[in-house]
C-alpha positions as CSV (number, residue, x, y, z in Angstrom):
1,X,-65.1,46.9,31.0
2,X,-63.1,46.3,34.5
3,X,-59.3,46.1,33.9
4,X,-56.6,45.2,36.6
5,X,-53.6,46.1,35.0
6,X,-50.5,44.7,37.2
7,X,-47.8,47.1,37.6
8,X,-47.9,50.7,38.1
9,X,-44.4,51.3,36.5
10,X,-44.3,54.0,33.4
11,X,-46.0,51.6,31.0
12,X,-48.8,50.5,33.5
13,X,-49.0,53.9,34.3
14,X,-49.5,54.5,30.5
15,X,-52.4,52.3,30.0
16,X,-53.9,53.2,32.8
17,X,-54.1,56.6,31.9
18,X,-55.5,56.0,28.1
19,X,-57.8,53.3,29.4
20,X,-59.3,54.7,33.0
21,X,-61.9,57.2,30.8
22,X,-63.3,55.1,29.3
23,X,-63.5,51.6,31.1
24,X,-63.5,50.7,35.6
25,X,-60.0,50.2,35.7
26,X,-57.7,49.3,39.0
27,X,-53.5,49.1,39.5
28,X,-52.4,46.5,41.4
29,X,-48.1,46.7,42.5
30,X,-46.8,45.1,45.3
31,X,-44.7,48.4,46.0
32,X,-47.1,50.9,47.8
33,X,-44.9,53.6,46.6
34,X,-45.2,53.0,43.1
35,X,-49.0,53.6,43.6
36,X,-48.3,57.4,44.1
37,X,-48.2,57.9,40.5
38,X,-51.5,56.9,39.3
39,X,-55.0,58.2,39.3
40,X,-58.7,57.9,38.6
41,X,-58.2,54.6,39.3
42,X,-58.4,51.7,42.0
43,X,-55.0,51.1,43.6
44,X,-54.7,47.5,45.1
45,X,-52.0,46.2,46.7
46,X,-53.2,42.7,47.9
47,X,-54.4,39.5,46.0
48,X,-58.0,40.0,47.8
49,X,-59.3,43.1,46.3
50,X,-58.2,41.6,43.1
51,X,-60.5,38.7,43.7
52,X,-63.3,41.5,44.7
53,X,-62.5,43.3,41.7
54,X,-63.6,40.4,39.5
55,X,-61.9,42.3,36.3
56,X,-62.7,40.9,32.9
57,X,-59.7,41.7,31.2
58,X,-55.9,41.9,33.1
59,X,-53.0,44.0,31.9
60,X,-49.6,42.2,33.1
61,X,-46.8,45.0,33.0
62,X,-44.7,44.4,34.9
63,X,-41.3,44.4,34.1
64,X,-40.4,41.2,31.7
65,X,-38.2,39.6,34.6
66,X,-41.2,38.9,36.5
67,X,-43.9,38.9,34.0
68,X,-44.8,34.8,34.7
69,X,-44.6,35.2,37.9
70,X,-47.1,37.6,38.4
71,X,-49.6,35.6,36.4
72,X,-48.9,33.0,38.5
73,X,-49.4,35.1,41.7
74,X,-52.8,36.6,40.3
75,X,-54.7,33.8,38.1
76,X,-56.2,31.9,41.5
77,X,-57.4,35.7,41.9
78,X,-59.5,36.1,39.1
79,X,-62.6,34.9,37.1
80,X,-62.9,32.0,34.8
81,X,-64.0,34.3,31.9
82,X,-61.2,36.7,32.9
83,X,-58.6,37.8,29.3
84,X,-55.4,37.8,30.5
85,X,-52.5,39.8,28.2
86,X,-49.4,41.1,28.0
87,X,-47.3,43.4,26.7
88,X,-44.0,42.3,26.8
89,X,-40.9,42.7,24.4
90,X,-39.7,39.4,25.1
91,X,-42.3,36.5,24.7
92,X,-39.9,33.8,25.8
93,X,-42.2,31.2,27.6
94,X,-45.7,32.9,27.7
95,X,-46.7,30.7,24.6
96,X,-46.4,27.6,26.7
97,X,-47.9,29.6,29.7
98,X,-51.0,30.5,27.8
99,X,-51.6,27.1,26.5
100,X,-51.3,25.6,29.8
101,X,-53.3,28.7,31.9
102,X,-56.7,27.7,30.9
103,X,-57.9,31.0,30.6
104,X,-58.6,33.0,27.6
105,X,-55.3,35.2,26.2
106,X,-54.1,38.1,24.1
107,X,-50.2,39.0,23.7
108,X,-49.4,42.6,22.4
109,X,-45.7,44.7,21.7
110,X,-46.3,48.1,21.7
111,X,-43.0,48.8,19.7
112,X,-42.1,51.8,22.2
113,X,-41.4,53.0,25.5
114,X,-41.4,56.3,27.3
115,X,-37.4,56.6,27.0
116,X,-37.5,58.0,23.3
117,X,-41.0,57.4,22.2
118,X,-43.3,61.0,22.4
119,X,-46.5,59.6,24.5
120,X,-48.9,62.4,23.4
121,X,-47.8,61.6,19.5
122,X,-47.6,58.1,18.1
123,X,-48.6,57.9,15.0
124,X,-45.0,57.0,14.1
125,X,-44.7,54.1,16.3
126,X,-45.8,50.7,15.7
127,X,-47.7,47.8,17.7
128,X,-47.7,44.1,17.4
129,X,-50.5,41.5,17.9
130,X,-49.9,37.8,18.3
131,X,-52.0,36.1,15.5
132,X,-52.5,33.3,18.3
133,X,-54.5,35.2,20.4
134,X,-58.1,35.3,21.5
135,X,-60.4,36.7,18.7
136,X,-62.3,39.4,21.2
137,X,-59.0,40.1,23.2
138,X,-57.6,40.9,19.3
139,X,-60.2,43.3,18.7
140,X,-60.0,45.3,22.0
141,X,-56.2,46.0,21.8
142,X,-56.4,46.6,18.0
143,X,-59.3,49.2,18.7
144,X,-56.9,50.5,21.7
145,X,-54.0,51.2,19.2
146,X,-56.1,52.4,16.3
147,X,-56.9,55.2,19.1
148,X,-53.6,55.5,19.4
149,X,-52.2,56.0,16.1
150,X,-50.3,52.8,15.9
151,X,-49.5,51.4,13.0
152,X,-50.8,47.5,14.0
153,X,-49.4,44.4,12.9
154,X,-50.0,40.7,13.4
155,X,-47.2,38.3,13.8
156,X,-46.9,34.7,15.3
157,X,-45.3,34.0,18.8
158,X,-42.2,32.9,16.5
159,X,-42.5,36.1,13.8
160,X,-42.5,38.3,16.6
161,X,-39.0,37.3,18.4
162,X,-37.4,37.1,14.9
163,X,-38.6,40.8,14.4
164,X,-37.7,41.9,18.0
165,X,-34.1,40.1,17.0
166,X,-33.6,41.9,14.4
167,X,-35.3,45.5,15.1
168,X,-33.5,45.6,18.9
169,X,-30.9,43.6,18.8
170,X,-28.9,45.6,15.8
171,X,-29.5,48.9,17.4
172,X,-29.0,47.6,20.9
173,X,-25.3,45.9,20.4
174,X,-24.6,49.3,18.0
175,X,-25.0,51.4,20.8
176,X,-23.5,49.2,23.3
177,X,-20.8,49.0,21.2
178,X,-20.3,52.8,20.9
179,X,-20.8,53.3,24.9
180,X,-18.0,50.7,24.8
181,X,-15.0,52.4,22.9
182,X,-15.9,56.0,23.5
183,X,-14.1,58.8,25.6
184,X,-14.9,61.9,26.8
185,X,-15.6,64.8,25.0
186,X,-15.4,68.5,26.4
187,X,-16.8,70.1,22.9
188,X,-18.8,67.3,20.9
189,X,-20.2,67.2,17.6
190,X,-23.7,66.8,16.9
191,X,-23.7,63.3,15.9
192,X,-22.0,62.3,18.9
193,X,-24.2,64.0,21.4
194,X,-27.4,62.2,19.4
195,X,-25.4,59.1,20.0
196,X,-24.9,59.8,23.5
197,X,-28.3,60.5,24.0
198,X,-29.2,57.0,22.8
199,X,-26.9,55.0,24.6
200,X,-28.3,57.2,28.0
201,X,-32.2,56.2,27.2
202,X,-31.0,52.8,26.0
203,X,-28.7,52.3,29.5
204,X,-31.9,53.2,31.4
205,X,-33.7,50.2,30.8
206,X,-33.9,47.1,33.2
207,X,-30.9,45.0,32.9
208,X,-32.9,42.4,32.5
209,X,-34.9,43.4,29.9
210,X,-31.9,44.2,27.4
211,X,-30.4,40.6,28.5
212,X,-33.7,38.6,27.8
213,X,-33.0,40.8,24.3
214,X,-29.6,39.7,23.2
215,X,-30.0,36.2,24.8
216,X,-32.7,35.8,22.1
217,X,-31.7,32.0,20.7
218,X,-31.9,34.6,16.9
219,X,-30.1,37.9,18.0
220,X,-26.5,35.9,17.5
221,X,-27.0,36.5,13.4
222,X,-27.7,39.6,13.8
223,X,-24.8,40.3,15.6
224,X,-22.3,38.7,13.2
225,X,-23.8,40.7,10.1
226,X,-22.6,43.6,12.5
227,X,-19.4,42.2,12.9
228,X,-19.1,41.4,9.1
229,X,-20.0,44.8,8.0
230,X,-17.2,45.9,10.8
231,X,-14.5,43.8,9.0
232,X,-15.5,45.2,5.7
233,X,-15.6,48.7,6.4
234,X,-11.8,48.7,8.5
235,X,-10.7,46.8,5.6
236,X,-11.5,49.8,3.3
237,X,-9.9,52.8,6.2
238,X,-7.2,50.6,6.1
239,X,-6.3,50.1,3.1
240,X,-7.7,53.8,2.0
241,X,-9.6,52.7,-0.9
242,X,-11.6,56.0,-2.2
243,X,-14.1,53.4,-4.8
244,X,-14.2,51.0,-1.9
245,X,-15.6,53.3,0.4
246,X,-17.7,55.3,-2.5
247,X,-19.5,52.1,-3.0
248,X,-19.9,51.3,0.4
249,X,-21.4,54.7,0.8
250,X,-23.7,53.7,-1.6
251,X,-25.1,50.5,-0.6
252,X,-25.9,52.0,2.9
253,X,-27.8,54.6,1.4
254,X,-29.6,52.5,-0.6
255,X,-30.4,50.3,1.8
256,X,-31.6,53.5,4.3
257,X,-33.6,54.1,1.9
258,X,-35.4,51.1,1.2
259,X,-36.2,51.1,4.4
């Protein structure tokens, strides 16, 4: 199969190298630069040789702040018959973009990215499908995973951003929150250097990216269970209530381990 993936950032760069094997793949990124970093592949860097190319299935990864616009920049560019995906985190307006593109579609959310997740071993790490997706685009990026090692699931356009709500929201304002209050350390503990570590990898990512996140119209619950279980917990240090906090101790560990 011919693949134009867009983007030659560390996730284009990814599928590039699991797909370009096996299948005639090219990278297209307006940055020359970014270019330097992939191989055994076609590197384009105009519109035309994407229109030469005549690719049958596109990869859009760029970065989620620009991920409509570059469909919008390439789809005069391609074939009729052409797939066209993504693999964004954030599907705000690509459900209304696919309807109205007129070309065939699959949306995918590999739940990972190179800051924590181990590339060489993901058999840990999950992927999303969108159930409204083209049958044949389903069964290529389900086959791609299965390679992979991801565990696959299939959710709507509207399962999806509650999940991504709730599975990146409540980590993401945790560790802002952390990054927020704490101070520096000249001999820290263990726990605190794993949470450092987090909040470094987290603090990495495109601004952007982590605002399309929280500004998710469902993260806002999510945040206020955070800031219930907050009042709770200072209620019990304050008043130093040894069964309070026993049975607090419990319920989080039973719900850890439900999970």
């Amino acid at each position: 199969m011919k693949i134009l993936i867009l983007g030659a950032g560390k996730m284009g760069s990814f599928f590039n190298d699991v797909l370009s094997f096996d299948h005639e793949t090219a990278v297209y990124d307006t940055n020359p630069q970014q270019l330097r970093f992939v191989y055994n592949t076609y590197r384009f860097t105009t519109l035309d040789e994407i229109k030469e190319f005549q690719p049958e299935l596109l990869i859009n990864a760029v970065t989620v702040k620009y991920t409509l616009q570059a469909f919008r920049d390439v789809l005069p560019y391609l074939p009729k018959d052409c797939i066209i995906s993504d693999i964004a985190s954030v599907k705000s307006g690509l459900k209304r973009f696919y309807k109205e593109s007129g070309f065939r579609f699959v949306s995918t959310h590999p739940m990972f990215g190179p800051t924590f997740a181990s590339l060489n071993n993901l058999g840990t790490e999950n992927a999303i499908v969108i159930s409204e997706s083209d049958h044949l685009g389903k069964i290529f990026f389900k086959d791609l995973y299965q390679q992979l090692n991801l565990n696959i699931f299939e959710y709507s356009f509207e399962q999806h951003d509650e999940t991504v709500a709730y599975s990146l929201s409540i980590p993401f304002v945790s560790t802002f929150v952390f990054s927020a209050v704490m101070q520096h350390q000249d001999a820290p503990g263990t726990t605190f250097k794993k949470h450092m570590a987090i909040a470094k990898g987290l603090l990495s990512e495109d601004d952007y990216l982590l605002q399309e996140i929280l500004f998710n119209p469902r993260t806002p619950v999510q945040v206020e269970k955070i800031r219930t279980e907050l009042k709770i917990l200072l209620d019990i240090i304050t008043r130093k209530d040894p069964e309070g906090m026993k049975q607090y101790l419990k319920k989080i560990r039973t719900n850890i381990k439900e999970h």
